[in-house]
C-alpha positions in Angstrom: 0.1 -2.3 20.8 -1.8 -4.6 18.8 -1.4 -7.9 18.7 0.1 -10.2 15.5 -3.2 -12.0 13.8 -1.5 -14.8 11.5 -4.3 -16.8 10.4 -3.7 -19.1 7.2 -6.0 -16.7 5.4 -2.9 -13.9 6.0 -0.7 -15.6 4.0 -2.6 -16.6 1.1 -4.7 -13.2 0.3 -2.3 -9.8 0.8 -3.2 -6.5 0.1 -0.9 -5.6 -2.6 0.7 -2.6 -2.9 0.1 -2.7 -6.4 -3.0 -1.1 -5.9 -1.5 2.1 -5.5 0.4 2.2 -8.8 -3.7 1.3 -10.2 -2.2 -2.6 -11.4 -2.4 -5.7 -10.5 0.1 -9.2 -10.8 0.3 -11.7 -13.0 0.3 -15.5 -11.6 3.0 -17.5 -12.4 2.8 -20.4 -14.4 2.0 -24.4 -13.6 5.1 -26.3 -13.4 5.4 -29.0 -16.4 4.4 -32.1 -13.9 1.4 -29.7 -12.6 0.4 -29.7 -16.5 -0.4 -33.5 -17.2 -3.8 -34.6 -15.7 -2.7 -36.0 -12.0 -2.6 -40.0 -10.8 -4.0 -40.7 -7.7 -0.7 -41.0 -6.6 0.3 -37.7 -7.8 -3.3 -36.3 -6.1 -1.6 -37.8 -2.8 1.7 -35.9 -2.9 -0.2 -32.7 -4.1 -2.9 -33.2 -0.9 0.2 -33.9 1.5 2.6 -31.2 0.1 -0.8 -28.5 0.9 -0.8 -30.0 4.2 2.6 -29.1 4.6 2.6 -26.0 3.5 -0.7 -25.1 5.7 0.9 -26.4 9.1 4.3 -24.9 7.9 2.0 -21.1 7.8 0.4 -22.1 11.0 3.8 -22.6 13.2 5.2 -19.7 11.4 2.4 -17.7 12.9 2.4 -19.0 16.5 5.8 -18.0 16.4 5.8 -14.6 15.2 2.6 -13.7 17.0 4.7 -14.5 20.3 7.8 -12.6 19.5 6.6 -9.5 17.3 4.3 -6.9 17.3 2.1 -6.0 14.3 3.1 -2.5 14.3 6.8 -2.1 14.8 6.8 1.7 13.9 10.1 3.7 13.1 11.2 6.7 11.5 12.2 6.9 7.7 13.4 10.0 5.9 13.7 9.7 2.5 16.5 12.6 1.6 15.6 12.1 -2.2 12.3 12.6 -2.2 12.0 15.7 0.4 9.6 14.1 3.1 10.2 12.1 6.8 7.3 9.4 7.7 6.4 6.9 10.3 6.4 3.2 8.7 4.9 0.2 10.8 7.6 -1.8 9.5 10.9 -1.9 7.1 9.8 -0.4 4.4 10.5 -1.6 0.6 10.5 0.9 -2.4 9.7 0.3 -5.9 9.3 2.3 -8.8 7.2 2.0 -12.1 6.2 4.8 -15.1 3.0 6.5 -14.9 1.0 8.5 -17.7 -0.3 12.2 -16.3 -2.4 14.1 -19.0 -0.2 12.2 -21.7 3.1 13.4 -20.4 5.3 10.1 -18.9 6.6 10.7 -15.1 8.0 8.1 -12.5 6.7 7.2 -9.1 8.7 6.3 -6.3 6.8 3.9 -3.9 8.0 3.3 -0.2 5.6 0.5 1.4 5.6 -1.5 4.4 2.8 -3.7 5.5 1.4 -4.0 9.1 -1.1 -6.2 10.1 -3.9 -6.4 7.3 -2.8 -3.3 5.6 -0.2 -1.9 3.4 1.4 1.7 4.5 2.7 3.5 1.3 4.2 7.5 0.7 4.8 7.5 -3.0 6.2 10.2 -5.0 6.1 11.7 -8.3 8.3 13.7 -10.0 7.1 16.2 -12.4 8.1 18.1 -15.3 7.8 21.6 -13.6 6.1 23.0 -10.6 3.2 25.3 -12.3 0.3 24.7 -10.7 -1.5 23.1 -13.9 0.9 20.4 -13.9 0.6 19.9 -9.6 -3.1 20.0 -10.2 -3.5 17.6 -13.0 -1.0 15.3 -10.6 -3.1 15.6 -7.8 -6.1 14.9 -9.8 -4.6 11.5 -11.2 -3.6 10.0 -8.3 -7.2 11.1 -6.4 -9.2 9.6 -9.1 -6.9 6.0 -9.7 -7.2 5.4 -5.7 -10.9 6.2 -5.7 -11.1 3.9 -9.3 -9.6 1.0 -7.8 -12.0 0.5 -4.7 -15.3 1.7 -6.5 -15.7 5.3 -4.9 -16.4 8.4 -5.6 -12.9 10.7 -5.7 -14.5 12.8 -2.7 -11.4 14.8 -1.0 -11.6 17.8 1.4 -9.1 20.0 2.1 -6.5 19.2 5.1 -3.1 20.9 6.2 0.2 18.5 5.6 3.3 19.9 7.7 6.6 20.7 7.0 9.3 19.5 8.7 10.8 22.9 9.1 7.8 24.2 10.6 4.9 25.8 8.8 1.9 24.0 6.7 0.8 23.5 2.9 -2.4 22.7 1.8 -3.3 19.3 0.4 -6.1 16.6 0.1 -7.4 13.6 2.4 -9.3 11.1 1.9 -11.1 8.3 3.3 -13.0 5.6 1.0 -14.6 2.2 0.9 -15.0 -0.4 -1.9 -14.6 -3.5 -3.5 -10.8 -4.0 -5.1 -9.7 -6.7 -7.8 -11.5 -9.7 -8.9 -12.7 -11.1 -5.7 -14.4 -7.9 -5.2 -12.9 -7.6 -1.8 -13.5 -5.0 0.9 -11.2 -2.3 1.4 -10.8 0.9 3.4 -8.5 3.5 2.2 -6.9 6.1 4.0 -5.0 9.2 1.7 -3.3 12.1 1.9 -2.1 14.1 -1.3 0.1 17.3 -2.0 2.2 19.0 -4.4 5.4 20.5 -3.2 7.9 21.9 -5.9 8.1 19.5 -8.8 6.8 16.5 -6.4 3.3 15.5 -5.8 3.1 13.1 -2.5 0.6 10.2 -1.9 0.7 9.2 1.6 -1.7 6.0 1.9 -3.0 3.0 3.8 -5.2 0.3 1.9 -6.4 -2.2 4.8 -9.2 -5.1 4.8 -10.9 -3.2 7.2 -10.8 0.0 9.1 -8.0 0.3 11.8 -7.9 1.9 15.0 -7.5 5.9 15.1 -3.7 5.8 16.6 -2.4 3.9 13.3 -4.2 6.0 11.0 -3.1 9.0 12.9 0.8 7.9 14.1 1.3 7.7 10.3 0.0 10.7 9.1 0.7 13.1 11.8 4.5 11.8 11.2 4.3 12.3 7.2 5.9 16.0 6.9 7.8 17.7 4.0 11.1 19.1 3.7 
């Protein structure tokens, strides 16, 4: 088990799961008394309110480091989407339109973060089940994880399991690159498949590489129905 690292640094530069959907998000907007150019007096209350908010993230961190783990792993099986996973924590889904070979489909996202790394399976729902269609889904999602770290789309072949015993062929992946604007390391850890009319991204996007048991506990869990 791994302990909780809550440095100030972890609160103020996330790996979004965003990257998986190949976006990014928008910052929000100054506040009108942020607009007008600052008094000294209005310099001290911005310096004192950032102190605040620094040692408010600091005591927040010595207290969850003492209490929590970083990986808190549990079972989820998503009946909708036909598969069962290991998350590291309670996960959160989210959903957002996606353009394959011009034809519009919807991904489902489960995530949960962990540590310095977001744990994802998402899901996407195609038109029909020919193997054109499965193969051109495949091919999206390999090339937009590869785009958005600055790799080459390299897969090799790997067995994904079915809950019901048995195997199907799919891809995995392991890349490393520079994502967004900061051009900040990443390490990426993928598996993808087509079953039916679903093709299935099962991913970890971390700020560095992590041990073998997380990488493996969450992929040796990820099985199909």
């Amino acid at each position: 088990m791994l302990r909780t690292d809550f440095r100030v640094s972890r609160f103020l530069a996330r790996i979004p799961s965003s990257l998986f959907f190949y976006g990014r998000f928008r910052g929000s907007a100054p506040a009108d008394g942020d607009r007008r150019a600052g008094s000294p007096a209005n310099a001290s209350r911005r310096l004192r309110a950032a102190l605040g908010m620094v040692a408010g993230a600091l005591t927040l961190g010595v207290a969850l480091s003492a209490c929590s783990p970083t990986f808190d792993w549990r079972t989820v099986m998503n009946n909708d989407n036909g598969y069962t996973v290991d998350l590291p924590a309670k996960p959160g889904n989210d959903q957002r339109p996606v353009q394959i070979d011009g034809t519009p489909m919807q991904m489902a996202m489960q995530t949960a973060e962990a540590g310095n790394a977001v744990f994802a399976v998402g899901t996407v729902m195609l038109p029909d089940d020919h193997d054109s269609t499965q193969r051109a889904a495949l091919a999206f999602l390999r090339d937009g994880l590869a785009r958005n770290v600055g790799a080459a789309p390299d897969a090799r072949a790997v067995q994904i399991p079915l809950a019901a015993g048995g195997q199907v062929l799919g891809l995995e992946m392991k890349l490393n690159g520079e994502a967004g604007s900061q051009h900040e390391r990443r390490t990426v850890y993928a598996r993808l498949v087509a079953r039916g009319r679903h093709v299935y991204q099962a991913a970890i996007i971390a700020d560095k590489p992590l041990p073998p048991e997380q990488v493996d506990q969450f992929f040796s869990s990820f099985k199909l129905f």
